[in-house]
Biotite code that builds the C-alpha atoms (Angstrom):
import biotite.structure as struc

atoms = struc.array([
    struc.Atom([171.628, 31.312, 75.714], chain_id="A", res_id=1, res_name="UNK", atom_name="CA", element="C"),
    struc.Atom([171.116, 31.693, 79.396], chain_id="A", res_id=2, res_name="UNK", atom_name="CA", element="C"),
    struc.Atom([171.683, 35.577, 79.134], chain_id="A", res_id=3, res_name="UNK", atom_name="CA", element="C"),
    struc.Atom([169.152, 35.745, 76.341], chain_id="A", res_id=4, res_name="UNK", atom_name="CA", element="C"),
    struc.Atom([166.386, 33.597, 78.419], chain_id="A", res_id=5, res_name="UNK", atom_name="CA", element="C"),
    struc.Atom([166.805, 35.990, 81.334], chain_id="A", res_id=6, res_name="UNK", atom_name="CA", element="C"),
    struc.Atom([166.415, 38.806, 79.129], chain_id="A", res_id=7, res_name="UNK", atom_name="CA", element="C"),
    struc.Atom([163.329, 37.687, 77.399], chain_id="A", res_id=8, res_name="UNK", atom_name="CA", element="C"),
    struc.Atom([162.203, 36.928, 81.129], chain_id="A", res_id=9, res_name="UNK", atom_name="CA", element="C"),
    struc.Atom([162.490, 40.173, 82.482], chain_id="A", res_id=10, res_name="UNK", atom_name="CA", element="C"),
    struc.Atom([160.717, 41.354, 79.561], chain_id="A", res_id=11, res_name="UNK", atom_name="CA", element="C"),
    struc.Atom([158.113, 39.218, 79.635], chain_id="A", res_id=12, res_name="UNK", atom_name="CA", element="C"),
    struc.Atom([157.219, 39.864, 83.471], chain_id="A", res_id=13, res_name="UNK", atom_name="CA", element="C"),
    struc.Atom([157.858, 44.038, 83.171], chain_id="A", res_id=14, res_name="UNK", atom_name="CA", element="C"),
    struc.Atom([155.350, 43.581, 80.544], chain_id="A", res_id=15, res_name="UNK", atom_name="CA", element="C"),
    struc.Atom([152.841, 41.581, 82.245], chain_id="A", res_id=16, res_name="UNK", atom_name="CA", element="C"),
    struc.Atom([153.209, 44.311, 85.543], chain_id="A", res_id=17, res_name="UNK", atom_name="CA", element="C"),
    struc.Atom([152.827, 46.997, 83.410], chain_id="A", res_id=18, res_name="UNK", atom_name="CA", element="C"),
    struc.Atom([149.034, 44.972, 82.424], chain_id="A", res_id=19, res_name="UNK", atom_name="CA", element="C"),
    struc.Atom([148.469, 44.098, 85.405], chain_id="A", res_id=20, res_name="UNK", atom_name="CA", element="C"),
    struc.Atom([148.952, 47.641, 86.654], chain_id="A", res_id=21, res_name="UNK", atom_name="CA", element="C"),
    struc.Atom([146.673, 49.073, 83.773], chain_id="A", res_id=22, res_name="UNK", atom_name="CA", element="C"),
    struc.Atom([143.733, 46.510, 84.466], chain_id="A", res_id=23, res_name="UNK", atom_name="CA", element="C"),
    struc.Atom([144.063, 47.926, 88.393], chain_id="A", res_id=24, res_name="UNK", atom_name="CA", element="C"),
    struc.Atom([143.946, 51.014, 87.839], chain_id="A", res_id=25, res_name="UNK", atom_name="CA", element="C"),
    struc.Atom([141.460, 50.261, 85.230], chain_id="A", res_id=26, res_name="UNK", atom_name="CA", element="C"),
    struc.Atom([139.089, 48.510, 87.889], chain_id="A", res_id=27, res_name="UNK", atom_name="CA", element="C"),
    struc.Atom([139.725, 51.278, 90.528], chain_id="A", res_id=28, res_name="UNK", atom_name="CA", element="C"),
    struc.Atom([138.388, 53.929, 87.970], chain_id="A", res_id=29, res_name="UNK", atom_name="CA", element="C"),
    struc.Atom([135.216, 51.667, 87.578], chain_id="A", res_id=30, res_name="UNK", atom_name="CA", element="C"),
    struc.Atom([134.904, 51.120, 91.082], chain_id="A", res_id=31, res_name="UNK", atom_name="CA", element="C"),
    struc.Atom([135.300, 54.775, 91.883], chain_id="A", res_id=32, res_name="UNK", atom_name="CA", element="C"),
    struc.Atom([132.614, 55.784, 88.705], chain_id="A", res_id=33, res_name="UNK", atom_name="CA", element="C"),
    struc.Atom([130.253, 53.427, 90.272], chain_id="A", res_id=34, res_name="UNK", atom_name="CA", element="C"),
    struc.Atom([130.802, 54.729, 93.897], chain_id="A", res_id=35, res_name="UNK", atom_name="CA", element="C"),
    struc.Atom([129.664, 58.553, 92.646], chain_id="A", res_id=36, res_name="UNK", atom_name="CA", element="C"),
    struc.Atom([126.842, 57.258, 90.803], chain_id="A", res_id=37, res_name="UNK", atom_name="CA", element="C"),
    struc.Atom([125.409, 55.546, 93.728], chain_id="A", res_id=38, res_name="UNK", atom_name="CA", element="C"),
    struc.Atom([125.939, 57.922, 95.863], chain_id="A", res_id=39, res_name="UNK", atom_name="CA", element="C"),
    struc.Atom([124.728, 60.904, 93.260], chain_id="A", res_id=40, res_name="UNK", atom_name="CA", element="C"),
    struc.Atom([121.728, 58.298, 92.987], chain_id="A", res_id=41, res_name="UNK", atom_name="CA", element="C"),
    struc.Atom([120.975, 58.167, 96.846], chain_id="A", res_id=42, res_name="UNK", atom_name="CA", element="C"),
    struc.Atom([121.630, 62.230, 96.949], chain_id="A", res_id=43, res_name="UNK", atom_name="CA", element="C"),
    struc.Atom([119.101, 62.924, 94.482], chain_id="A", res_id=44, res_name="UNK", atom_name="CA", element="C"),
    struc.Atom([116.038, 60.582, 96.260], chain_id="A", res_id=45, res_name="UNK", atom_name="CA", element="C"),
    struc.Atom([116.456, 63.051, 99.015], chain_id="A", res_id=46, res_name="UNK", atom_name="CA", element="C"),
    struc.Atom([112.905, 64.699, 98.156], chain_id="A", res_id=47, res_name="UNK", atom_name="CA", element="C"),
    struc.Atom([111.358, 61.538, 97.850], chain_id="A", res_id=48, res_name="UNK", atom_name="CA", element="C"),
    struc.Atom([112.140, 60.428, 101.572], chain_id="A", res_id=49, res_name="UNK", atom_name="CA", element="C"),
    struc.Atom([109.412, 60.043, 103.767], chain_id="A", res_id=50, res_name="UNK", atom_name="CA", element="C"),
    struc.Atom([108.620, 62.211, 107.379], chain_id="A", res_id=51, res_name="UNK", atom_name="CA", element="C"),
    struc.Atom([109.969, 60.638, 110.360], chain_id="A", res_id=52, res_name="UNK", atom_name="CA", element="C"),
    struc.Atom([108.080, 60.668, 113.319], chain_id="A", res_id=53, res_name="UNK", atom_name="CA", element="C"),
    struc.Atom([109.236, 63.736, 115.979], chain_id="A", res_id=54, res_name="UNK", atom_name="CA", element="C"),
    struc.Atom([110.050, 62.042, 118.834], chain_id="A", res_id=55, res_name="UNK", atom_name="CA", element="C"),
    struc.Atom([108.874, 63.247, 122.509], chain_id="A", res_id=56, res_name="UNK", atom_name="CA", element="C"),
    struc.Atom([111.576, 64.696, 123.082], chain_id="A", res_id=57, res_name="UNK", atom_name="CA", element="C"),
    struc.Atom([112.751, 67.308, 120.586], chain_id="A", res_id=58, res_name="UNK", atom_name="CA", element="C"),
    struc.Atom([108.734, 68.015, 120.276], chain_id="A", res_id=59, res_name="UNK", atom_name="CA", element="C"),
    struc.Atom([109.693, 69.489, 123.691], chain_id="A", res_id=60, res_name="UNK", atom_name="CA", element="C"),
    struc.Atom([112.661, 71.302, 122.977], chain_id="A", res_id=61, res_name="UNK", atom_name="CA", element="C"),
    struc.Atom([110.955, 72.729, 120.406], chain_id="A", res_id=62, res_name="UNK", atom_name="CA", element="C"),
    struc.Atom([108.048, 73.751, 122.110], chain_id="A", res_id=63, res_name="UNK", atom_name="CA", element="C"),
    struc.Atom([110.706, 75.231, 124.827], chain_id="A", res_id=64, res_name="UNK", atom_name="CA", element="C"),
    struc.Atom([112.746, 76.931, 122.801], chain_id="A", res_id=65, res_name="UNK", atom_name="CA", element="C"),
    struc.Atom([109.210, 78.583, 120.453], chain_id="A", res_id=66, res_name="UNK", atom_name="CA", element="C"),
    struc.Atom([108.311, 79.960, 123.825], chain_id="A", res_id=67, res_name="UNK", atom_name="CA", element="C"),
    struc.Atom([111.599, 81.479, 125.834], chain_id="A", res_id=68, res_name="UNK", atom_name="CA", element="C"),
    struc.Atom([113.535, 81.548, 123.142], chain_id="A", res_id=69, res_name="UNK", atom_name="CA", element="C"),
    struc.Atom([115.408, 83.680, 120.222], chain_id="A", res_id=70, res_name="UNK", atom_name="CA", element="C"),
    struc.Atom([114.457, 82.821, 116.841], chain_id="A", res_id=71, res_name="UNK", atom_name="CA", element="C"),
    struc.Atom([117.854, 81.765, 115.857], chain_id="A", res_id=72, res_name="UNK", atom_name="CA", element="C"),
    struc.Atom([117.953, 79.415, 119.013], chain_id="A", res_id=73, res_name="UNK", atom_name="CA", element="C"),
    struc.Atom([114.085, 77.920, 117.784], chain_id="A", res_id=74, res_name="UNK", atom_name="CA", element="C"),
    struc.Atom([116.120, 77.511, 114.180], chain_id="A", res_id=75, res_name="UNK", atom_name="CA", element="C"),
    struc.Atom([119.227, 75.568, 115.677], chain_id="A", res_id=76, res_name="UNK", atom_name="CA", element="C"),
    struc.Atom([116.629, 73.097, 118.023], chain_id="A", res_id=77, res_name="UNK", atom_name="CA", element="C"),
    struc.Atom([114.780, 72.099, 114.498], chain_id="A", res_id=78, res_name="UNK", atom_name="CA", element="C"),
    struc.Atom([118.165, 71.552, 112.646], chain_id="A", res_id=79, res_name="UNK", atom_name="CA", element="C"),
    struc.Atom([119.859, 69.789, 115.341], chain_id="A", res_id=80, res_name="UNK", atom_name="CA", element="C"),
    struc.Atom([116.831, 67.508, 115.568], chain_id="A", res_id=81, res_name="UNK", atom_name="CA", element="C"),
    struc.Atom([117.387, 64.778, 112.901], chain_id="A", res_id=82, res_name="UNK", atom_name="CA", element="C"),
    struc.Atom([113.768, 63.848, 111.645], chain_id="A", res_id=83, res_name="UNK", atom_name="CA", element="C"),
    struc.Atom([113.124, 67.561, 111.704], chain_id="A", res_id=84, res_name="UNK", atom_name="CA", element="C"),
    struc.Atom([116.504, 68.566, 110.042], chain_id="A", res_id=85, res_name="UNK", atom_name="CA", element="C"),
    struc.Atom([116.004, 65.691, 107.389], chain_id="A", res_id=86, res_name="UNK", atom_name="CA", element="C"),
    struc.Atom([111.833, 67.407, 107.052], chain_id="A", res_id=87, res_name="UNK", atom_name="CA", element="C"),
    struc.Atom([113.058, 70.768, 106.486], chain_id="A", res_id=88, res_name="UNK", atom_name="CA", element="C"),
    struc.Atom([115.770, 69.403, 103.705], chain_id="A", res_id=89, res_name="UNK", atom_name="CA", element="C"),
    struc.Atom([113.325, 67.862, 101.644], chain_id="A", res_id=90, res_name="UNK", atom_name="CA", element="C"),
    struc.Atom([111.042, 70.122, 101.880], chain_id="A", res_id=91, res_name="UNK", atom_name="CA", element="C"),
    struc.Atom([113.527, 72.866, 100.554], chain_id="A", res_id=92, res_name="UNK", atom_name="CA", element="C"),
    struc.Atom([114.838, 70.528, 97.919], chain_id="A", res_id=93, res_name="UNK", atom_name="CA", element="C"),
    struc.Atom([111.182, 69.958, 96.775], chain_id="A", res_id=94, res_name="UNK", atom_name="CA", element="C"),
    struc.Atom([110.787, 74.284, 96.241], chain_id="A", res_id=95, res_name="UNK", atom_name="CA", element="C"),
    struc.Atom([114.424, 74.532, 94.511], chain_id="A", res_id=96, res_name="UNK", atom_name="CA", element="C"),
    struc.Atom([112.772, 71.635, 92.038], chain_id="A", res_id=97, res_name="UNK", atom_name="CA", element="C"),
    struc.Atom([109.583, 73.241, 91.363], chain_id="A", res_id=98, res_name="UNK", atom_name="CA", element="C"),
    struc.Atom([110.972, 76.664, 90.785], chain_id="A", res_id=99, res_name="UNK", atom_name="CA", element="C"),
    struc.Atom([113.210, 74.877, 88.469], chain_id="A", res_id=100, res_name="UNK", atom_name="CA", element="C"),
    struc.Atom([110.252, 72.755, 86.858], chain_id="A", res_id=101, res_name="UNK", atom_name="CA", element="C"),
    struc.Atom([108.459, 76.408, 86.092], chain_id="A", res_id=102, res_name="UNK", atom_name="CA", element="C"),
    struc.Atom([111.359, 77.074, 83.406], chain_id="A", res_id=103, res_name="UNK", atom_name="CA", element="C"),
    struc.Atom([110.470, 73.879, 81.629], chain_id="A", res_id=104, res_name="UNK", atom_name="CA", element="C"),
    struc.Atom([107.767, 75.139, 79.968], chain_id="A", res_id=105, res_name="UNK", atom_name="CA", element="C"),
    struc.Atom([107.681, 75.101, 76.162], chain_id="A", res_id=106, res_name="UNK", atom_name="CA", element="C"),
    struc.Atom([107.391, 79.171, 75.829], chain_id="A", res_id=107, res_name="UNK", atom_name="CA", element="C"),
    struc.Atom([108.941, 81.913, 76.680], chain_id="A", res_id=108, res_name="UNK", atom_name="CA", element="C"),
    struc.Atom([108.921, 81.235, 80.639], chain_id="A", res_id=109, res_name="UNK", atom_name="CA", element="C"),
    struc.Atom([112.700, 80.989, 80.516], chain_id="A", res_id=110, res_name="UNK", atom_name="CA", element="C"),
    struc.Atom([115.289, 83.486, 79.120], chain_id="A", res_id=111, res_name="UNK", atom_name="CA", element="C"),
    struc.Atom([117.508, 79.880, 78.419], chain_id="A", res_id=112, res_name="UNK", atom_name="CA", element="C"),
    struc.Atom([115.455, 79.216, 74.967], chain_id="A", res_id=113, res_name="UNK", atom_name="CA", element="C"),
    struc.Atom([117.793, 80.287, 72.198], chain_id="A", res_id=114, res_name="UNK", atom_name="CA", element="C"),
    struc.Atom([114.640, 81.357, 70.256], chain_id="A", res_id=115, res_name="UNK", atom_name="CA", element="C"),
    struc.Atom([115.548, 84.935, 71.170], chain_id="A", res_id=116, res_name="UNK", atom_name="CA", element="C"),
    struc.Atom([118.302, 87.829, 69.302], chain_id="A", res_id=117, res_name="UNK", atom_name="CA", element="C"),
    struc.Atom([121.762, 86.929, 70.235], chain_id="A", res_id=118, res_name="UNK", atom_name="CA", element="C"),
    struc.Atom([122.626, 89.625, 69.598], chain_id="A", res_id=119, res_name="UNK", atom_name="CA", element="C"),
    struc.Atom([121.432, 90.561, 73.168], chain_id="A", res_id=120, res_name="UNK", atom_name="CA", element="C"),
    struc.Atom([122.856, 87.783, 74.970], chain_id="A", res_id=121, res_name="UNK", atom_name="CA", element="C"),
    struc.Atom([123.864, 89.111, 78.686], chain_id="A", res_id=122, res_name="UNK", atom_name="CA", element="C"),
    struc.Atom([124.985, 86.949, 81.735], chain_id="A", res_id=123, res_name="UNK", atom_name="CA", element="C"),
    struc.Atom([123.200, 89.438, 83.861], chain_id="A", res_id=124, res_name="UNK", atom_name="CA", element="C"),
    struc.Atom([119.864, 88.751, 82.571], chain_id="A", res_id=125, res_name="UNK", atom_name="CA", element="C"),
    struc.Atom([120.477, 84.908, 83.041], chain_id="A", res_id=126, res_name="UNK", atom_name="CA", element="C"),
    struc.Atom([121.868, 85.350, 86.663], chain_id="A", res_id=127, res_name="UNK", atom_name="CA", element="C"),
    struc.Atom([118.752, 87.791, 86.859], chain_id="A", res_id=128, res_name="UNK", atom_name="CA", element="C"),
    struc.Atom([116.483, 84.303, 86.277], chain_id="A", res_id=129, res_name="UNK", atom_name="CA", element="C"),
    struc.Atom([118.039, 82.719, 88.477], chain_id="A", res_id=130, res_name="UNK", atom_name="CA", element="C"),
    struc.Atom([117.870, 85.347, 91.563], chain_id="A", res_id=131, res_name="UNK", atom_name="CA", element="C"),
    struc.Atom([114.537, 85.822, 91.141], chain_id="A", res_id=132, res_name="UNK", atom_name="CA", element="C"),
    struc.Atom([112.770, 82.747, 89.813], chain_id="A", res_id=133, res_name="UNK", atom_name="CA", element="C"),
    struc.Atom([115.412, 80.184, 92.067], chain_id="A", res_id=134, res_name="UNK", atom_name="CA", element="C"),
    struc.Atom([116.349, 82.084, 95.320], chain_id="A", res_id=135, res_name="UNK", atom_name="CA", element="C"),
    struc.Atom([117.180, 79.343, 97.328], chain_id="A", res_id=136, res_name="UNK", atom_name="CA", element="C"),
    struc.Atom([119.479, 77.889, 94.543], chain_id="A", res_id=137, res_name="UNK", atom_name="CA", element="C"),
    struc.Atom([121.116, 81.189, 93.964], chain_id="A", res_id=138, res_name="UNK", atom_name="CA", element="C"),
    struc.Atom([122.185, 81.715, 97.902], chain_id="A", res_id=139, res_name="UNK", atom_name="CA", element="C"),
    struc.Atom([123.181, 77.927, 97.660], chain_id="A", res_id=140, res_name="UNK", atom_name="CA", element="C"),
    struc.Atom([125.552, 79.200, 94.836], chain_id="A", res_id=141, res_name="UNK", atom_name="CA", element="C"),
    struc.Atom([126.825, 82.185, 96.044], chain_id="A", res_id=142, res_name="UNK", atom_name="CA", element="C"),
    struc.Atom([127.355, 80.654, 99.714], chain_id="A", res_id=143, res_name="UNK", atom_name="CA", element="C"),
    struc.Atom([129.693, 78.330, 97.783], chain_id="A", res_id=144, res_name="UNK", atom_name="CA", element="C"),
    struc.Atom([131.468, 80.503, 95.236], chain_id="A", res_id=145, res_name="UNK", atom_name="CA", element="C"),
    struc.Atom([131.648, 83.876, 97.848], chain_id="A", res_id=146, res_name="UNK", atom_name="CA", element="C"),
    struc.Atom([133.219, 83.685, 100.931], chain_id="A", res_id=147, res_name="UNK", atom_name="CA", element="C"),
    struc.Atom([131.783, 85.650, 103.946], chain_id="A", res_id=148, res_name="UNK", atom_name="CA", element="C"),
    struc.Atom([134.436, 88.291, 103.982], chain_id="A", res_id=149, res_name="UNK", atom_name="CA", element="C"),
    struc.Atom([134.269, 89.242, 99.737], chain_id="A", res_id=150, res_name="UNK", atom_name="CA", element="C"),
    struc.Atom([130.318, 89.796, 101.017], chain_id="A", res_id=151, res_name="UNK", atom_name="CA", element="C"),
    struc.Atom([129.078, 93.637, 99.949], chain_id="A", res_id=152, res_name="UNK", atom_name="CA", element="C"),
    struc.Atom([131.833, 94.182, 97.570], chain_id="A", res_id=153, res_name="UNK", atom_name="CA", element="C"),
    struc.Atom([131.111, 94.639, 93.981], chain_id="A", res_id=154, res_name="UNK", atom_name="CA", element="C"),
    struc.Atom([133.856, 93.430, 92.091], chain_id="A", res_id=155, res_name="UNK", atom_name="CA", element="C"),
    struc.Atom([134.005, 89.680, 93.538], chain_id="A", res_id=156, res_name="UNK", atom_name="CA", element="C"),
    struc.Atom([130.188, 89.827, 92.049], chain_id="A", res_id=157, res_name="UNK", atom_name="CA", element="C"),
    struc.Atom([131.041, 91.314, 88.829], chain_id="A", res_id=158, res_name="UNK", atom_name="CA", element="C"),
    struc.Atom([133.150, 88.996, 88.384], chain_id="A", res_id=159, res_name="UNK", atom_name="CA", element="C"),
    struc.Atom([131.377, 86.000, 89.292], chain_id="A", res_id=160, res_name="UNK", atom_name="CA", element="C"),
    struc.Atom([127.931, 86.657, 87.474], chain_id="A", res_id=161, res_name="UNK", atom_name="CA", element="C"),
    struc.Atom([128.925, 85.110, 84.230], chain_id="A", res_id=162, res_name="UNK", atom_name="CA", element="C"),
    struc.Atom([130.049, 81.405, 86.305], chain_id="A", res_id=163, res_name="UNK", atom_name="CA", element="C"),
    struc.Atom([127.241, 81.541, 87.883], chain_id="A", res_id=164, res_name="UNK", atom_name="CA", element="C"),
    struc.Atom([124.923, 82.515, 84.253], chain_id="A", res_id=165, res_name="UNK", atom_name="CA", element="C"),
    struc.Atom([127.135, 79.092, 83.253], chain_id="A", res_id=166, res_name="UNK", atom_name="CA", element="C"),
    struc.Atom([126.484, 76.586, 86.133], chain_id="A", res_id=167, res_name="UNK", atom_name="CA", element="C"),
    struc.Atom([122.679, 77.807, 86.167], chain_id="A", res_id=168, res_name="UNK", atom_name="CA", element="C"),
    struc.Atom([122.384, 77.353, 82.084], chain_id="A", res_id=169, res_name="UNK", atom_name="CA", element="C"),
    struc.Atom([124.344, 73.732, 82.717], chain_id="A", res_id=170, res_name="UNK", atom_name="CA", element="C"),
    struc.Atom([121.514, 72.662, 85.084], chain_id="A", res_id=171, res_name="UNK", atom_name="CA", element="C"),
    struc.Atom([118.627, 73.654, 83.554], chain_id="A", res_id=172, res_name="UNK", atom_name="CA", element="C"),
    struc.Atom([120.060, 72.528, 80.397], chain_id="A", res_id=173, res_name="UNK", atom_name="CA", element="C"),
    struc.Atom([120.423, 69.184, 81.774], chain_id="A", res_id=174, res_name="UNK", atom_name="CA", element="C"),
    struc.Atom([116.961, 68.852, 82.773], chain_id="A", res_id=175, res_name="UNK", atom_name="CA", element="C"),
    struc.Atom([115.376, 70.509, 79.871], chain_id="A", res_id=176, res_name="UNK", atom_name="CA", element="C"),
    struc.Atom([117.602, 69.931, 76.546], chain_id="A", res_id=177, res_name="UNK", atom_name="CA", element="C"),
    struc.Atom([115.342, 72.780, 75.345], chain_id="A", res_id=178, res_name="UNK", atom_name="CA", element="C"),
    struc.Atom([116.834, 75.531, 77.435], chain_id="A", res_id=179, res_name="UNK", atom_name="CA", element="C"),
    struc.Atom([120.188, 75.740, 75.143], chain_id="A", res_id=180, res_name="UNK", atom_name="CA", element="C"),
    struc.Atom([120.432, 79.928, 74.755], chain_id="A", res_id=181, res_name="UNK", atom_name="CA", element="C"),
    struc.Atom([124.428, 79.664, 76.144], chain_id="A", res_id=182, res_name="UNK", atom_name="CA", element="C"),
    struc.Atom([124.919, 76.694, 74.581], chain_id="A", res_id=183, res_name="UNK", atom_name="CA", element="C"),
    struc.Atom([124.145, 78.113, 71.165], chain_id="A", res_id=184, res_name="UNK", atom_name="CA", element="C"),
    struc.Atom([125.949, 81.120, 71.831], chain_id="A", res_id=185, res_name="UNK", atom_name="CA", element="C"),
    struc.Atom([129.234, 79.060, 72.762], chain_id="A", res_id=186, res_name="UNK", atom_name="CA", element="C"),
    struc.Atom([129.196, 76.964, 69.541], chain_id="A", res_id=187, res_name="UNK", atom_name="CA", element="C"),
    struc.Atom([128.508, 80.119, 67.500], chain_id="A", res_id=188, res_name="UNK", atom_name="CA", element="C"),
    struc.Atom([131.696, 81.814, 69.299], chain_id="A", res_id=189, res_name="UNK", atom_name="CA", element="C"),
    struc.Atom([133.512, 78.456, 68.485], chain_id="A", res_id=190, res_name="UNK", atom_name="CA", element="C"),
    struc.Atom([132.450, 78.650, 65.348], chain_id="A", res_id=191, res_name="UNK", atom_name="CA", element="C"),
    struc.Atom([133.471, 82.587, 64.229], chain_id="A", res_id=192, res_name="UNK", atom_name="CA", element="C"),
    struc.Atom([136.854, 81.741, 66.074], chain_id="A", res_id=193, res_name="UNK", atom_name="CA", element="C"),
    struc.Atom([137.297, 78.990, 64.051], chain_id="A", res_id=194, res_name="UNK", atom_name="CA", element="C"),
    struc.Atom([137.812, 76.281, 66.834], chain_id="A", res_id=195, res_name="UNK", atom_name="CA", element="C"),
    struc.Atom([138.868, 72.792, 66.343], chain_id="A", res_id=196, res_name="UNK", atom_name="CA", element="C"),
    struc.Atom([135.502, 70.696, 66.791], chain_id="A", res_id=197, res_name="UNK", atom_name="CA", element="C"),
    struc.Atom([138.022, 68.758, 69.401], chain_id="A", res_id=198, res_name="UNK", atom_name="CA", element="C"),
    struc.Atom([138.668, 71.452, 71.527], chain_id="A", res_id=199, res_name="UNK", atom_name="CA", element="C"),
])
């Protein structure tokens, strides 16, 4: 009888670890979920921050450096100033969203709306969008995905147009459910390959 009671007792606790266990794991996932959205959240009010006042200061290592120095020196005094740094952020933030905002349009601003033969779909004519109607974003992109030494060699681009037609379709996507050309195209491929809906 004793046996039996220590059995049903070890049972009883591995089970209750094994809950407890879930419900912490559980409540570090939600903990974690709500730690990216806040800080996605805080990110993304970047443009909406307010100028902060140049101090003395780096006004006068500024003003130094615009008059004895190299341009690239002038560049490094504004970035390593923070309210300048933080001023030249937002207001390149605030261009990559307008360019973006120019797509939105409901006509034929953007090669994204699937009103358009499929037939003709290309990656380079998306990634052409984006170079040209998004710079900033594009170098942003390609600083990320190309390191320094693949720059000037064709292949590593080649290769690397259609992610970047992808990530650039994703984001406008995103902000204007409208803009759905490789979204289409994906769930037609699905479709004549005769995917599982799960996949």
């Amino acid at each position: 009888m004793i046996y039996v009671f220590l059995i049903f007792t070890h049972l009883y606790f591995r089970e209750t670890e094994r809950e407890w266990s879930y419900i912490s794991v559980r409540d570090k996932l939600a903990k974690s979920k709500n730690e990216v959205e806040t800080l996605a959240t805080k990110l993304s009010d970047t443009r909406l921050s307010s100028f902060d006042d140049v101090t003395l200061y780096d006004r006068a290592t500024l003003l130094h450096a615009a008059l004895y120095t190299s341009t690239e020196t002038i560049a490094e005094t504004v970035l390593n100033s923070e309210s300048l740094r933080k001023a030249v952020k937002v207001l390149l933030i605030w261009e990559v969203e307008q360019k973006a905002s120019s797509k939105c349009i409901r006509n034929e601003s953007s090669i994204l709306y699937p009103n358009r033969d499929l037939t003709s779909f290309s990656w380079n004519d998306i990634c052409t969008e984006l170079f040209l109607s998004n710079p900033l974003l594009a170098e942003v992109l390609l600083a990320v995905a190309l390191p320094t030494g693949k720059l000037g060699m064709i292949q590593p681009i080649r290769s690397l147009l259609p992610k970047l037609g992808l990530v650039y379709s994703i984001l406008m996507s995103n902000r204007f459910v409208e803009l759905s050309l490789v979204q289409k195209v994906i769930a037609i491929t699905m479709k004549n390959e005769q995917t599982h809906e799960k996949v």
